[in-house]
C-alpha positions as CSV (number, residue, x, y, z in Angstrom):
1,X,-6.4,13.9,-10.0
2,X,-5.0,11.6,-12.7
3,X,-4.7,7.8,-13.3
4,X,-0.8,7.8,-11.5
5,X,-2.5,8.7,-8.0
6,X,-4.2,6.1,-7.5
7,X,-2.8,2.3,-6.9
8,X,-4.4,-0.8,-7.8
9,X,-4.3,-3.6,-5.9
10,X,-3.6,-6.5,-7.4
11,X,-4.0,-10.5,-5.9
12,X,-2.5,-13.5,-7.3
13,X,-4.8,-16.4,-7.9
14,X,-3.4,-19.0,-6.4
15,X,-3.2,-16.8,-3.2
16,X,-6.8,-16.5,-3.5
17,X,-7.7,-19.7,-3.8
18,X,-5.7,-20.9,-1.1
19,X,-7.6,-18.2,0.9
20,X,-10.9,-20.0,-0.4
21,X,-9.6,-23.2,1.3
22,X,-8.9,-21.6,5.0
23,X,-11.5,-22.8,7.1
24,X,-14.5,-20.4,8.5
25,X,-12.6,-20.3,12.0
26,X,-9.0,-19.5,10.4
27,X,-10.9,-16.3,8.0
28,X,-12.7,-15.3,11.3
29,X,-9.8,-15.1,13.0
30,X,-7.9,-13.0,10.4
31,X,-10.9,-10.5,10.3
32,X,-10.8,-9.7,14.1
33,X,-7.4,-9.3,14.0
34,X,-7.8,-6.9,11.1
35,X,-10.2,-5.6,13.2
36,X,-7.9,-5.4,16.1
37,X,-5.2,-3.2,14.0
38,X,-7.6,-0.8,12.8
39,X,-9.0,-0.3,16.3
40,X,-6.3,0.3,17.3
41,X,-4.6,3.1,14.7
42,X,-7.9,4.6,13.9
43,X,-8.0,7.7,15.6
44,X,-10.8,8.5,18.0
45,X,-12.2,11.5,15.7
46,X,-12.5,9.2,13.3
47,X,-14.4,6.5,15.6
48,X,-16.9,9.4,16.7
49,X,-17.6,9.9,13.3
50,X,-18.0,7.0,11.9
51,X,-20.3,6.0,14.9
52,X,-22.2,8.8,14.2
53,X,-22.7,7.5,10.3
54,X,-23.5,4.4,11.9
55,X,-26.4,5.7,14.0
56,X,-27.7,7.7,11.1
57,X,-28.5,4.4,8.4
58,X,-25.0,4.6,7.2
């Protein structure tokens, strides 16, 4: 695997800093319905096993 597989993820600054403004409630809400998205597309092999991580210490 080279350098050309992989994509960075870039984030402008002044997105970030408006981000930094958001109140607690507005960020919380965006994380559940992040949360909400990848609930629902993960599939469920996936959810056993990461369950299983989780009950190991992971």
């Amino acid at each position: 695997m080279d350098d050309s597989e992989f994509e960075l993820m870039y984030y402008d600054i002044k997105e970030l800093k408006a981000y930094m403004k958001l109140p607690v409630s507005k960020k919380l809400q965006c994380l559940e319905e992040m949360n909400e998205f990848l609930d629902a597309f993960t599939p469920v092999e996936n959810k056993k096993l990461q369950q299983k991580l989780k009950n190991m210490g992971y």
